[in-house]
N, C-alpha and C positions, 0 to 999 in steps of 0.2 A: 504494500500500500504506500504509497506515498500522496503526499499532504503539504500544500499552496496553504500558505496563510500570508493571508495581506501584503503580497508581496508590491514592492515597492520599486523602480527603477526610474531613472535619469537619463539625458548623457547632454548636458550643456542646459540647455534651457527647457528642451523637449522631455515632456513628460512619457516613457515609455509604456510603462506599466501600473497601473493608478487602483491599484490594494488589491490585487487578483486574490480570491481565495478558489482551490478548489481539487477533487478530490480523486484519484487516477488508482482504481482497486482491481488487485489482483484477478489473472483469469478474464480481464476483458479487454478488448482495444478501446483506448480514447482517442476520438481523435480533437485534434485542435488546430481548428479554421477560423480564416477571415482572411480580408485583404493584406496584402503589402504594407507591411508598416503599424499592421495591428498590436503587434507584439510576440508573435508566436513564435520565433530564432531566438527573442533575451528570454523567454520561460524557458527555452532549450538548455540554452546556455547554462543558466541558473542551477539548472535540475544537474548538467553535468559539473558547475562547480568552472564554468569558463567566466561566467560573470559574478559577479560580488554583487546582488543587491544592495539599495542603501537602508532598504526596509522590512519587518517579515520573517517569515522561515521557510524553510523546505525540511518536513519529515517524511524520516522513509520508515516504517513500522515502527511509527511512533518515537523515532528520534531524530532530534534537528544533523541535519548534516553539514550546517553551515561551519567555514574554520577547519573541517573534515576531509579527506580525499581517498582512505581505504574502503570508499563505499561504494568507489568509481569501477571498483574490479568486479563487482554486480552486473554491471552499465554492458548491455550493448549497442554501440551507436552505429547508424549508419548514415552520415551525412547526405546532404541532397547533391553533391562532389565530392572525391574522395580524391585527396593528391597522395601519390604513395611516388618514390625515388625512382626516376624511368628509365633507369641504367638497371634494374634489378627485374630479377623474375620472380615471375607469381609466387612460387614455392621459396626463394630468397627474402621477400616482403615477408612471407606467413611466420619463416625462419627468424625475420627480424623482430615480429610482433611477440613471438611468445620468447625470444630474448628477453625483450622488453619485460616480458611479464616475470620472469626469470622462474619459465613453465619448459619445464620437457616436452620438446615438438612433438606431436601427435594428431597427423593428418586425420584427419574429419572423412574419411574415405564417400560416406553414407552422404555429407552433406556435397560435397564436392561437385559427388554423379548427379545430385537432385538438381545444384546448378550448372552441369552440363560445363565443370571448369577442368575435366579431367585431361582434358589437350589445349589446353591451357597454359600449366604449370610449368613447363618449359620457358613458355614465351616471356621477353622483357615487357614490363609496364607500358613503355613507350609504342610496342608493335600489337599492342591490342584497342580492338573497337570499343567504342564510348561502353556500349552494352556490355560487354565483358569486364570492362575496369568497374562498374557500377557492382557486376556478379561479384568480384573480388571483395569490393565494400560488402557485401550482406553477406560474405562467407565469415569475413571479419569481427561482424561484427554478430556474428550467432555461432560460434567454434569454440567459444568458451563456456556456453551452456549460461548466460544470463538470467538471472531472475526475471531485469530491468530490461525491456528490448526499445528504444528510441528510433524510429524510422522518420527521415526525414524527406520529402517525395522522393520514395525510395524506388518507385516503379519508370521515374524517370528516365528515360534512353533505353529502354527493356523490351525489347518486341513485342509483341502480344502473347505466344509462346511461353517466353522464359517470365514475363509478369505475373501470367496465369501461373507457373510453378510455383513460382515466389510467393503468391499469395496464400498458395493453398501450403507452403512451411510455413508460413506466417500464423495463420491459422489450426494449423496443427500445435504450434508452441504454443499458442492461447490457451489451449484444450489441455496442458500442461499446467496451465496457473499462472503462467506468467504475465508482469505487468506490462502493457503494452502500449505505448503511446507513437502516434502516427500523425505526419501531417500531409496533407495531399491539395492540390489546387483541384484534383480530378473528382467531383463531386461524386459519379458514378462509384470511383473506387472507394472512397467515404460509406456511401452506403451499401455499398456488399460488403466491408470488412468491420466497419465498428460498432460496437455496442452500443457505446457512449461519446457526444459530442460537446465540445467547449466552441461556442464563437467569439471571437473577439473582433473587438473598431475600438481602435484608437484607446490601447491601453485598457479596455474594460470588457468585463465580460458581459455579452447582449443574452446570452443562454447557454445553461448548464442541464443538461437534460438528454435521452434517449433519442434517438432519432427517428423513432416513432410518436413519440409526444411533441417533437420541433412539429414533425410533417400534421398531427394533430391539431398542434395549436396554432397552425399556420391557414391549414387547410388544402394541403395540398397533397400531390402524390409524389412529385419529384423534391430528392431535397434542394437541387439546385436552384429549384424554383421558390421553396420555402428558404434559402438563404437570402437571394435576390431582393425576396419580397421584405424579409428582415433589414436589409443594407439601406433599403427604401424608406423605409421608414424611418429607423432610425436617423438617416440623414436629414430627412423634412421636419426629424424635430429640432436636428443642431441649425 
């Protein structure tokens, strides 16, 4: 479980994040949308401990993690870009991560096949397609078995193929308990994978609720439609 309390954030005069509270449990995907500039990169950030709120907390089962960093080895991330050294190969990068973690290499053989990186692993970073450096990100960032999985438009540059794959690990690791938060511009993919939705405009939360209760309280059958008509509104009022 982890747990937003009034979180707080800056960066000059702009107010980024204006008392966010809210609540991302176990065993379900959250996702967390809105426009550009909403806020949903500095709650990322946050949660991984990349940004310093000036106000607030972040607990994870009930303990602040702020100040904290042995709780990042929980953490799976997968950024919406992933830069990895393009002088190195696949298998040199994986080499270097679990140095890093100062873990005895143990290829993930099971996950590898599922993202089709098994002829791959030779290649340097630099000689591979957008979609395959993207696979290496979500191999990355699910190879150490996470409690916490962070997808950030993770199906970006991924065929439709290897997205459908990805999804359905995704969703397999759910069904495992783990906490999962996702963010997606692709409304479609929002409502076939998440449970639970956060919107945000401009530093605040517009709705915290099921995405069958948005679509309810909205009155609609698409969510895209039901965001829209949120963004809509809420604009006419500011």
């Amino acid at each position: 479980m982890i747990t937003i309390k009034q979180l707080e954030k800056k960066f000059g005069k702009f107010d980024v994040l204006k008392g966010i509270s809210f609540d991302v449990e176990p065993g379900k995907i959250t996702a967390i949308v809105g426009p550009n500039g909403s806020g949903k990169t500095t709650i990322i950030k946050t949660i991984l401990g990349l940004v310093k709120p000036d106000d607030g907390d972040i607990l994870i089962n009930d303990k602040s993690v702020l100040g904290d960093f042995l709780y990042r080895k929980d953490i799976g991330y997968m950024p919406q870009t992933a830069s990895f050294p393009e002088n190195l190969s696949v298998k040199e990068v994986i080499k270097m991560i679990y140095d890093l973690r100062n873990s005895r290499m143990d290829l993930n053989e099971s996950l590898i096949n599922k993202l089709n990186l098994s002829s791959e692993l030779g290649k340097q970073i630099k000689n591979l397609s957008g979609g395959n450096k993207q696979k290496v990100s979500a191999l990355i960032s699910l190879m150490f078995d996470p409690s916490i999985i962070i997808l950030d438009e993770p199906t970006a540059g991924l065929d439709p193929v290897a997205s459908s794959h990805f999804k359905e690990i995704i969703l397999t690791e759910k069904k495992k308990g783990k906490t999962i938060i996702l963010t997606s511009h692709i409304m479609s993919e929002i409502e076939e994978m998440a449970d639970h939705i956060i919107f945000l405009l401009e530093g605040k939360i517009c709705f915290d609720g099921s995405i069958l209760s948005l679509l309810t309280y909205k009155g609609e059958s698409k969510l895209e439609k039901a965001i829209a008509n949120m963004m809509s509104e809420v604009t006419k009022w500011n």
